[in-house]
DRENDO-1510 file (C-alpha; in Angstrom, 1 decimal, always signed):
<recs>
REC; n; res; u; v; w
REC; 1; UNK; -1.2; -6.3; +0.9 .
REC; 2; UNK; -2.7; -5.2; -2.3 .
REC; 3; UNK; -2.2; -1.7; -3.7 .
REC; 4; UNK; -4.4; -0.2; -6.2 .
REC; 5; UNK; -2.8; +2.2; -9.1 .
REC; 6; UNK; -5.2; +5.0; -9.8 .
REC; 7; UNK; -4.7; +8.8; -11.7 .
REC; 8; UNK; -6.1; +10.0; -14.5 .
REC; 9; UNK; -5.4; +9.0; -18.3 .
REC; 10; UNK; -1.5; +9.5; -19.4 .
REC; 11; UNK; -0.1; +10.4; -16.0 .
REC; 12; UNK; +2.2; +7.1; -16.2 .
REC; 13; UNK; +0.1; +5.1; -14.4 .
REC; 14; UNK; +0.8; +1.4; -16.8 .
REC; 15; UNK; +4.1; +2.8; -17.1 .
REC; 16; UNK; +4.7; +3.0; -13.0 .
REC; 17; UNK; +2.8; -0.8; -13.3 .
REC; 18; UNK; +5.1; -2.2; -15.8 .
REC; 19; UNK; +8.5; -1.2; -13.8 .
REC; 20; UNK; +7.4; -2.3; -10.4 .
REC; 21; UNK; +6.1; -5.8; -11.6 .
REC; 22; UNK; +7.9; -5.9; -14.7 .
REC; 23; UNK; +4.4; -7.4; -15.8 .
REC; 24; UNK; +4.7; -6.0; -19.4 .
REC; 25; UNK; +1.3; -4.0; -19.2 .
REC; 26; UNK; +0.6; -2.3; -22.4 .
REC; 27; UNK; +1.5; +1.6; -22.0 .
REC; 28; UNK; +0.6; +4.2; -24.7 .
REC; 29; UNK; +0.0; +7.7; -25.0 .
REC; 30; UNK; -4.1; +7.8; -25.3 .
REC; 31; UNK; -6.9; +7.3; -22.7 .
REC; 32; UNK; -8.4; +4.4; -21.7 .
REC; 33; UNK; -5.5; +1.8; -22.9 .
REC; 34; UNK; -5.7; +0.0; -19.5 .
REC; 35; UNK; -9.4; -2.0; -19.6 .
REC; 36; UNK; -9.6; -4.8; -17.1 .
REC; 37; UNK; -7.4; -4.0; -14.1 .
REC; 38; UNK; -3.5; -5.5; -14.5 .
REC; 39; UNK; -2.5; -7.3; -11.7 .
REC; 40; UNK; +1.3; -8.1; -10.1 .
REC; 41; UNK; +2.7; -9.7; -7.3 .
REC; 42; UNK; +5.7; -8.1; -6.7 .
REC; 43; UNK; +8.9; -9.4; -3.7 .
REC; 44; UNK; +9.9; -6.9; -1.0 .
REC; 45; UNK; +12.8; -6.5; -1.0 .
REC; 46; UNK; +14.9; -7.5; +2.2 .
REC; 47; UNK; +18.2; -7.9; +2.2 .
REC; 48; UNK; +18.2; -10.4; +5.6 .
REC; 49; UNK; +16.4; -13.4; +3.6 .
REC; 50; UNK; +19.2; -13.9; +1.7 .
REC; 51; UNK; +22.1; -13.7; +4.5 .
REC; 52; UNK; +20.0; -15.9; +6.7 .
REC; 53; UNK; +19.6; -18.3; +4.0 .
REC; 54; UNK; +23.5; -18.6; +4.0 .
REC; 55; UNK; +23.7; -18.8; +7.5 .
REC; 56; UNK; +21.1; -22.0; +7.3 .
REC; 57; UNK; +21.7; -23.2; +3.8 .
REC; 58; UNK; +17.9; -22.8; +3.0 .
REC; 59; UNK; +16.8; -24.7; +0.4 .
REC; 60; UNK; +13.9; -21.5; +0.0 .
REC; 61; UNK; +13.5; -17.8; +0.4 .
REC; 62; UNK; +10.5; -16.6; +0.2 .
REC; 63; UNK; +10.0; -12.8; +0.7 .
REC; 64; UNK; +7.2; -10.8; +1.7 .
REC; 65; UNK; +4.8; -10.2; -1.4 .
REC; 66; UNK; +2.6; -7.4; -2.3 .
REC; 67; UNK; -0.2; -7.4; -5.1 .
REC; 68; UNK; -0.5; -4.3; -7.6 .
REC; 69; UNK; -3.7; -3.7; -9.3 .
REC; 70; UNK; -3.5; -1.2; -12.6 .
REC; 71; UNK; -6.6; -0.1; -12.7 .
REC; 72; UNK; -7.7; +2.1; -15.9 .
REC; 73; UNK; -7.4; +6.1; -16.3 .
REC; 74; UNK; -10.5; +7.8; -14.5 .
REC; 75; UNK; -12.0; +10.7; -15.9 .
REC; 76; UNK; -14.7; +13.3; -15.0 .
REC; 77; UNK; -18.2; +11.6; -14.6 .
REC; 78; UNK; -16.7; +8.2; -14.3 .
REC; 79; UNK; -19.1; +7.3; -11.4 .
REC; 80; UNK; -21.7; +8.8; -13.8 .
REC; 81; UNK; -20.2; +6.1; -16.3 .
REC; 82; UNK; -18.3; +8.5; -18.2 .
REC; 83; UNK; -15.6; +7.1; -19.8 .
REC; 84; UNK; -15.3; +3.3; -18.8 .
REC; 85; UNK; -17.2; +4.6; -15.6 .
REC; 86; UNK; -18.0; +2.2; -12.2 .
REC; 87; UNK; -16.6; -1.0; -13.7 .
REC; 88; UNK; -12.9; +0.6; -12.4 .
REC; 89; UNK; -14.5; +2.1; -9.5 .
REC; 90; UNK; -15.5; -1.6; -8.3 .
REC; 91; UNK; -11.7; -2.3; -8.7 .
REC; 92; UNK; -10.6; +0.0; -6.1 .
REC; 93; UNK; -13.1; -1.3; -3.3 .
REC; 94; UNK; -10.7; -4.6; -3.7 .
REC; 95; UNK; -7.5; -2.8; -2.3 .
REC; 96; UNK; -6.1; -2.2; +0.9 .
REC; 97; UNK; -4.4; +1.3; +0.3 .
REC; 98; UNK; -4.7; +3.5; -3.3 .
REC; 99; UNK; -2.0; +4.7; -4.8 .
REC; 100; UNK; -2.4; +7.7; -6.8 .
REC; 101; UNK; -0.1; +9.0; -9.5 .
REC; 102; UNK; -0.1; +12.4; -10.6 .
REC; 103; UNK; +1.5; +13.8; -13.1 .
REC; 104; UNK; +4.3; +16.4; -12.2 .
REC; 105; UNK; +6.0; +17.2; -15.2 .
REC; 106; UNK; +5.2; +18.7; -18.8 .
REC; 107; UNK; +5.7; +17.4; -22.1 .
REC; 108; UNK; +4.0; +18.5; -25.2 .
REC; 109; UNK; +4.5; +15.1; -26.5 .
REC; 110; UNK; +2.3; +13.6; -23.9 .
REC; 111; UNK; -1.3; +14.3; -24.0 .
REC; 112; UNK; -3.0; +15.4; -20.6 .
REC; 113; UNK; -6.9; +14.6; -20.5 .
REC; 114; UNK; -7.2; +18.3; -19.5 .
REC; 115; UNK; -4.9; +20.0; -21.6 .
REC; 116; UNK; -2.3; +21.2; -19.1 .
REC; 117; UNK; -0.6; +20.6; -15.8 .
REC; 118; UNK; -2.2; +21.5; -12.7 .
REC; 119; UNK; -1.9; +18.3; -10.0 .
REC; 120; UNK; -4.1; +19.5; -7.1 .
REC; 121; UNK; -7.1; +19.6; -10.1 .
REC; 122; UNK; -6.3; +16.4; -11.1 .
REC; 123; UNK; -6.3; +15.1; -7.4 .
REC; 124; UNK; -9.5; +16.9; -7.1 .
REC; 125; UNK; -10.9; +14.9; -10.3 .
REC; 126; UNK; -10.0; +11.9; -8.7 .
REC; 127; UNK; -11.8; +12.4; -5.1 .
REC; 128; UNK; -15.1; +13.7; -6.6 .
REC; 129; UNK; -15.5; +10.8; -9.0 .
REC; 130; UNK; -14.6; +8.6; -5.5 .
REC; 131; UNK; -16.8; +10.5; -3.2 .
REC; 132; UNK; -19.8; +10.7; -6.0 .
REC; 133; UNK; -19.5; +6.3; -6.1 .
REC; 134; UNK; -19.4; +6.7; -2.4 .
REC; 135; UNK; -22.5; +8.5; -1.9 .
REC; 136; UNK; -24.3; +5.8; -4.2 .
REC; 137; UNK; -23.4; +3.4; -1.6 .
REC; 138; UNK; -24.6; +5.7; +1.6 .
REC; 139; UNK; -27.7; +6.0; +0.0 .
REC; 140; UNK; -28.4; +2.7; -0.9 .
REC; 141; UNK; -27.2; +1.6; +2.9 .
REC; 142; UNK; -29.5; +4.4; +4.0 .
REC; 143; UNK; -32.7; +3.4; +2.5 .
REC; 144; UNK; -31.8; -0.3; +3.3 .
REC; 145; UNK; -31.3; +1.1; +6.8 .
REC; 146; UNK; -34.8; +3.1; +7.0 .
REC; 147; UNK; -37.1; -0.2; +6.6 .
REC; 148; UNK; -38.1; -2.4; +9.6 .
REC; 149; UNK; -37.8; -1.9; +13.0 .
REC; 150; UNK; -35.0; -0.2; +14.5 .
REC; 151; UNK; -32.7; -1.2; +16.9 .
REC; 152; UNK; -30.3; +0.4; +18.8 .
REC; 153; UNK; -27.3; -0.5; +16.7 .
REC; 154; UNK; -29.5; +0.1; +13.6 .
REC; 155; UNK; -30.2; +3.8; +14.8 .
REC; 156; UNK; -26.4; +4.4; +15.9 .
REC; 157; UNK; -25.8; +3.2; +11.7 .
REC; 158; UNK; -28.4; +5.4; +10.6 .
REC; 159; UNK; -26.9; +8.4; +12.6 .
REC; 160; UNK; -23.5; +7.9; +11.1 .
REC; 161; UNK; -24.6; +7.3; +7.4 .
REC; 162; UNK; -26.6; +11.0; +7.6 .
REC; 163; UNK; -23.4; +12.7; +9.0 .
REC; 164; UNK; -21.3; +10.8; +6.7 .
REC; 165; UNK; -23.4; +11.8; +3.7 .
REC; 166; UNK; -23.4; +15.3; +4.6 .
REC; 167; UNK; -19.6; +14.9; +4.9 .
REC; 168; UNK; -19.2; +13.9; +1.4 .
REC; 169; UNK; -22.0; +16.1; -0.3 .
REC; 170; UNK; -19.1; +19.3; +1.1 .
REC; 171; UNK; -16.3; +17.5; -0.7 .
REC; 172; UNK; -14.7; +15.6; +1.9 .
REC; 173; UNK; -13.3; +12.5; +2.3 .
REC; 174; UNK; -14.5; +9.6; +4.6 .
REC; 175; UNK; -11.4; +9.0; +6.1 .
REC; 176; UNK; -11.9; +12.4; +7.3 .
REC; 177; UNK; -14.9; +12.3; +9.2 .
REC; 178; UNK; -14.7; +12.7; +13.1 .
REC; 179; UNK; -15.7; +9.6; +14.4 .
REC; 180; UNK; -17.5; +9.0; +18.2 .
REC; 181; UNK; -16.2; +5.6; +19.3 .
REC; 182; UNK; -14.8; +1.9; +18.3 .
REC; 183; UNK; -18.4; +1.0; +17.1 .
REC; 184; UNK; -18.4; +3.8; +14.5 .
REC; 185; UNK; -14.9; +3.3; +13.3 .
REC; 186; UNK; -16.3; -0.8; +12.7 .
REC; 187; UNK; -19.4; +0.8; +11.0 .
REC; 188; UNK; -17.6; +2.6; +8.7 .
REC; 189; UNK; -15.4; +0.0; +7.8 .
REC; 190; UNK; -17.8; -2.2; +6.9 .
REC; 191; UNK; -19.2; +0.1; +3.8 .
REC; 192; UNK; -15.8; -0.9; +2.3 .
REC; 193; UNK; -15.6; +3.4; +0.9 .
REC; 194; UNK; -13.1; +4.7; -1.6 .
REC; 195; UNK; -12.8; +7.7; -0.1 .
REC; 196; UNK; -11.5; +5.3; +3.7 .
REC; 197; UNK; -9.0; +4.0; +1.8 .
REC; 198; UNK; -5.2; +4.9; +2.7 .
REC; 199; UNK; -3.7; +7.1; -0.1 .
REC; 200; UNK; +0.1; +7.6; -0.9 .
REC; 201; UNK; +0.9; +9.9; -3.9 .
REC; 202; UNK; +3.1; +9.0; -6.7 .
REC; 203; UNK; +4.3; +12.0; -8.0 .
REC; 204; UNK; +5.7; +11.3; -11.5 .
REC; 205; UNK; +8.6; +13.1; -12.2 .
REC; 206; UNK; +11.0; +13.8; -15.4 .
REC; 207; UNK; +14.8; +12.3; -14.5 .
REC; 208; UNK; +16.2; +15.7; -13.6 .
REC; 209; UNK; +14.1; +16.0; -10.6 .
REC; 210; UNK; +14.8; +13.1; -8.9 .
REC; 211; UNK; +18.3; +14.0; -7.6 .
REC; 212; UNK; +16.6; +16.5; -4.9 .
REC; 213; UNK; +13.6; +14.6; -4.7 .
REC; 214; UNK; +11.7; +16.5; -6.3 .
REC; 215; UNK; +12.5; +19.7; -4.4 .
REC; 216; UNK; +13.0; +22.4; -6.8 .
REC; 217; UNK; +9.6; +20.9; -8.7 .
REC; 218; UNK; +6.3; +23.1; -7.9 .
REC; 219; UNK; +4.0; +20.9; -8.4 .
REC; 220; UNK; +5.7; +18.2; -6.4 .
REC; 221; UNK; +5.5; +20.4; -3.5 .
REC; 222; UNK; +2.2; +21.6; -4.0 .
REC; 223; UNK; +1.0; +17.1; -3.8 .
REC; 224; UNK; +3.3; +17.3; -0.6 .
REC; 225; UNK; +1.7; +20.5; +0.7 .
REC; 226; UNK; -2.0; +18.3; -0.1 .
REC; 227; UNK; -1.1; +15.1; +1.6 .
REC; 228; UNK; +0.0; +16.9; +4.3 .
REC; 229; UNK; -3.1; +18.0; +5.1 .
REC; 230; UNK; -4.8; +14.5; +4.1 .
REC; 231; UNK; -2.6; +12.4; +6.6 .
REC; 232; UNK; -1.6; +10.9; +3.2 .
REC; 233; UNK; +2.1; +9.3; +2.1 .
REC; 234; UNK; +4.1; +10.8; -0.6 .
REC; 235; UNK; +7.0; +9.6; -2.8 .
REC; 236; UNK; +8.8; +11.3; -6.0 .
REC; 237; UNK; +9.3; +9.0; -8.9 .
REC; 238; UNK; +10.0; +9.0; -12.5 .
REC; 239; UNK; +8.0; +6.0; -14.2 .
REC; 240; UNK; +10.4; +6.0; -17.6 .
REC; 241; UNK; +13.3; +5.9; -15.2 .
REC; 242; UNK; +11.5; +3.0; -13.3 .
REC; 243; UNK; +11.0; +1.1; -16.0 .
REC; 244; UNK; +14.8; +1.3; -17.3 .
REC; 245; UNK; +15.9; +0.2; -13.9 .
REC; 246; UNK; +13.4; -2.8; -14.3 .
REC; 247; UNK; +15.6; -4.2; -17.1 .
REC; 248; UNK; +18.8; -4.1; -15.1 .
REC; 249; UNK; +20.3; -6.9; -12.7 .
REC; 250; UNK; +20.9; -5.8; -9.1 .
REC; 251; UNK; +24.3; -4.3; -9.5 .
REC; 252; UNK; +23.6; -2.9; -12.6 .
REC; 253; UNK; +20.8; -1.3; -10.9 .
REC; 254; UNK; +23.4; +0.3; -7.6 .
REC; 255; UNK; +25.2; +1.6; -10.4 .
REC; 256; UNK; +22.4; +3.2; -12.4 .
REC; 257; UNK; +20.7; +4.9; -8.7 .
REC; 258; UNK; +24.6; +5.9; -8.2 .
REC; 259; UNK; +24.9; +7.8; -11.6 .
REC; 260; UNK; +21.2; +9.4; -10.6 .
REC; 261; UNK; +22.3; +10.5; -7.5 .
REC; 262; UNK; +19.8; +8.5; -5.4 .
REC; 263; UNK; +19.2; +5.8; -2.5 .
REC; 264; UNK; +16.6; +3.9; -3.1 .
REC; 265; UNK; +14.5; +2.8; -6.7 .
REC; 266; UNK; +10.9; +4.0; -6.2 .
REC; 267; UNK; +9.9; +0.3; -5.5 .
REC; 268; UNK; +11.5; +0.8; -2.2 .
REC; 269; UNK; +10.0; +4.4; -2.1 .
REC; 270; UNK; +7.0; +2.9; -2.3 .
REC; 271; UNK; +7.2; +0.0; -0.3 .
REC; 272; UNK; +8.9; +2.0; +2.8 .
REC; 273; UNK; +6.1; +4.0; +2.1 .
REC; 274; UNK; +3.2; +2.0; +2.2 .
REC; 275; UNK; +4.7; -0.2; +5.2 .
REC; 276; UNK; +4.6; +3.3; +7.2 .
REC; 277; UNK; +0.9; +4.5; +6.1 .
REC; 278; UNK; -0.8; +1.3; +7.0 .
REC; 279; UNK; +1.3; +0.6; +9.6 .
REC; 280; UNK; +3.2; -2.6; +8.7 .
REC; 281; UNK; +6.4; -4.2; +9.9 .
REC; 282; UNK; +8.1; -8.1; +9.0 .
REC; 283; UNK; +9.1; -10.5; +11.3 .
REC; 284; UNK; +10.8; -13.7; +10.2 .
REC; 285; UNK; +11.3; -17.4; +10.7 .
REC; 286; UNK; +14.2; -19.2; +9.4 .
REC; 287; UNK; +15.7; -22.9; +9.2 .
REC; 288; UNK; +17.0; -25.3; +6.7 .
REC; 289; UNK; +13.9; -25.3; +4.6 .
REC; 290; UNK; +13.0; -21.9; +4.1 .
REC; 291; UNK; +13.4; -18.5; +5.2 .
REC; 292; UNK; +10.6; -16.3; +5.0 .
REC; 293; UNK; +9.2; -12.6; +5.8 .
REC; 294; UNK; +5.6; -12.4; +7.3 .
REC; 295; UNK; +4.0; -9.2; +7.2 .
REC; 296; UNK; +1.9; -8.1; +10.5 .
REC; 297; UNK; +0.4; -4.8; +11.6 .
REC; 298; UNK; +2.6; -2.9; +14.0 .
REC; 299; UNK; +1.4; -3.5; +17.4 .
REC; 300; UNK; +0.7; -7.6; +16.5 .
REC; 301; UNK; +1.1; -10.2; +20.3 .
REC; 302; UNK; +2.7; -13.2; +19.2 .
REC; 303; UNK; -0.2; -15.8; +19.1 .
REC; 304; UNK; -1.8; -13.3; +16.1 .
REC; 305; UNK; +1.5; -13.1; +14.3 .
REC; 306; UNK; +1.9; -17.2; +14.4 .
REC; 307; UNK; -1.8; -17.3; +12.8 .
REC; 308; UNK; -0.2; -15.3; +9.8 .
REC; 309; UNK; +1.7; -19.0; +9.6 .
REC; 310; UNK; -1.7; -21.3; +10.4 .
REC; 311; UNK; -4.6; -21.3; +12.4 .
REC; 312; UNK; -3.5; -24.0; +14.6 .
REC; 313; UNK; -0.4; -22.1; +15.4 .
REC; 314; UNK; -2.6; -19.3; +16.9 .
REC; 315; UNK; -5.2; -21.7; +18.8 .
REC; 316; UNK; -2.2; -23.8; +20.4 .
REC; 317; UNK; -0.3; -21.4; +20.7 .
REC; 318; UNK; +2.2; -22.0; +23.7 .
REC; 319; UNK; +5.5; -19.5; +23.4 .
REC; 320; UNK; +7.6; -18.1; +21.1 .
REC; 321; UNK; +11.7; -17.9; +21.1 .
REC; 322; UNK; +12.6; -15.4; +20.0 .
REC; 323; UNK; +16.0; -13.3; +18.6 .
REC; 324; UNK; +16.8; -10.2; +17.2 .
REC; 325; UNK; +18.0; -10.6; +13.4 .
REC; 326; UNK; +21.1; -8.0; +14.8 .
REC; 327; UNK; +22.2; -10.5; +17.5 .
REC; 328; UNK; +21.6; -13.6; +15.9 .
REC; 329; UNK; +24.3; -12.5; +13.1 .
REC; 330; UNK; +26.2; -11.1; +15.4 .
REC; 331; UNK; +26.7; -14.6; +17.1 .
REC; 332; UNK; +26.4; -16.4; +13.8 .
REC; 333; UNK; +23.9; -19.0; +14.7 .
REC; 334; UNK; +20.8; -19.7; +16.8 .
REC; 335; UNK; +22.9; -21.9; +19.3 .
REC; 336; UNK; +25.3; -19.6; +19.9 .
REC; 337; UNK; +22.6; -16.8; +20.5 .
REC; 338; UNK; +21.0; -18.8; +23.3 .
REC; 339; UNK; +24.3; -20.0; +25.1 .
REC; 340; UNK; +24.5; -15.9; +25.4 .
REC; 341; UNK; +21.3; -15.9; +26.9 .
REC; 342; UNK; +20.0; -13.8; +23.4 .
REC; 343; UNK; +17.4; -15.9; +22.6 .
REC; 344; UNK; +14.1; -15.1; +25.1 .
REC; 345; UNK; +10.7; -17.3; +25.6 .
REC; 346; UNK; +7.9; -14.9; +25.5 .
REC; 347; UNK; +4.1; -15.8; +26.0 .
REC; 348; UNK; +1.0; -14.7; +25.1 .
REC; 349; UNK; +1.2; -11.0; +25.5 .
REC; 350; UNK; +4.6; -10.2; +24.1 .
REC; 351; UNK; +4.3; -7.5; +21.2 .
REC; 352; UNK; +6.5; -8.4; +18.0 .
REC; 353; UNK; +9.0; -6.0; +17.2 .
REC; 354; UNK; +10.3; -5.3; +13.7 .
REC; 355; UNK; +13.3; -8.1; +12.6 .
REC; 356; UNK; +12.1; -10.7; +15.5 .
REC; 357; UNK; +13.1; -13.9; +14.4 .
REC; 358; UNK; +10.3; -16.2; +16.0 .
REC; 359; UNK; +10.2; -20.3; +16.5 .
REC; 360; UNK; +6.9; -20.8; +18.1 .
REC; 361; UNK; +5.6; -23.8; +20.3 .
REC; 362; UNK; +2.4; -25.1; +20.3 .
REC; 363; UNK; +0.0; -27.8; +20.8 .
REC; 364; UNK; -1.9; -28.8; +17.5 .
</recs>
């Protein structure tokens, strides 16, 4: 999975990037310091790999990964190649799901490219400048699309693209558009648009509103209010925060969250997040070689979900046996899980769940 990191100039943006893939990009208080896109490779966290490790004296964990991409601040007219302009736009097209951090706190000390606080403007910045880079894309496709004879999949493309571009010329996003059937939803995706993308708000936060999550912050509820009606995610985070908690060893860091008065680092926000808007979940395998997290879709039969392993896995795919993580802890080892009658074969149509631990059989 890879997450893109967008906002405008001096929102925290490098700062969020530094703390979640303790990557060391440089953060300072003018626009533009981000020029090529940053990029880090960051664990999930999962607290399982490690106590099935133990239970089969792995010689290797390896976690679930996802891939952050800084990319630099955006300002007005950037598809117009204000600023640094469509070199970052290309960026984005790359990612899988954007996450946007807006700023949600003042401080005279910290610039804002527009002089004050105002979120849902700054959101707004952000989706023109997408939707303006998206319309040079329809309207490339479209005059591509107008030459030649047309077929019948041709004119279904050309319908789309004109209601599409009359979508975004009103200010809306793609990922709003109403959409008539399977074949349009495969059209669409394949003009690879900013505007399709998944969002999930980072709301950026000083330390005294992260107790309440942000409740008693206006503009915090006015990006909740906005994603709301977007179908978008939304977590509250402070970046400096993040990025003092990056520095700190894992008990170090229960006691820092404890003496903040919260759960979870916004990592985990994020991640829990991001799982949940693009509709993730993790099944694992385990034995005396590794233990590893595989990251599927939500809905994935098992042949598909032993191709995230190999190829051949899928193609000879025979069965999978399979055990919850719960009962195969509970029983303390895979043996004693079967003589319980815990572990099940399943075939070809059986749906992974969330926390399956999978051996699959197949012919190579």
């Amino acid at each position: 999975m890879k997450l893109g990191i967008v906002g405008l100039p001096n929102v925290g943006k490098s700062t969020l990037f530094n703390s979640l893939t303790k990557a060391g990009a440089e953060a300072a208080n003018y626009p533009f310091c981000t020029i090529d896109p940053n990029v880090g490779v960051v664990a999930v966290p999962d607290k399982r790999i490690k106590v099935l490790s133990d239970l089969y004296q792995s010689e290797k964990q390896v976690p679930a990964a996802i891939e952050f991409v800084d990319i630099a601040g955006l300002v007005k007219g950037a598809s117009k190649g204000e600023g640094l302009g469509n070199q970052f736009l290309s960026h984005i097209r790359e990612v899988d799901a954007i996450v946007h951090v807006v700023r949600c706190f003042e401080d005279t000390n910290i610039i804002h490219v527009d002089g004050n606080i105002q979120p849902l403007r700054d959101i707004e910045t952000i989706n023109f400048e997408l939707i303006f880079s998206d319309l040079e894309i329809i309207e490339r496709r479209m005059a591509k699309s107008g030459k030649g004879m047309k077929s019948e999949a041709m004119l279904k493309e050309i319908n789309l693209l004109e209601r599409l571009k009359k979508h975004l010329e009103d200010g809306k996003l793609a990922r709003s558009l109403e959409l008539l059937d399977e074949d349009e939803q495969d059209i669409l995706s394949s003009f690879n648009l900013l505007t399709s993308k998944p969002v999930i708000f980072a709301a950026n936060v000083k330390e005294d509103d992260l107790a309440d999550d942000g409740k008693s912050n206006a503009f915090v509820l006015q990006v909740r209010e906005h994603a709301k009606e977007q179908g978008a995610e939304v977590f509250v985070v402070c970046a400096q925060i993040e990025q003092e908690i990056a520095e700190l060893d894992d008990e170090e860091r229960k006691m820092f969250l404890d003496d903040l008065g919260i759960e979870e680092s916004g990592l985990e926000k994020l991640i829990r997040a991001s799982y949940h808007l693009l509709g993730l979940m993790s099944y694992l395998t385990a034995g005396p070689k590794e233990v590893r997290a595989w990251t599927i879709r939500i809905g994935t039969k098992a042949p598909q979900a032993a191709g995230k392993i190999h190829t051949d896995f899928e193609k000879g795919f025979i069965r999978a046996e399979v055990v919850s993580y719960d009962n195969l802890i509970d029983c303390g080892s895979f043996n004693a899980a079967k003589e319980k009658g815990l572990v099940r074969s399943e075939g070809k149509e059986y749906v992974v769940q969330e926390g399956d631990i999978l051996l699959f059989r197949f012919n190579v």
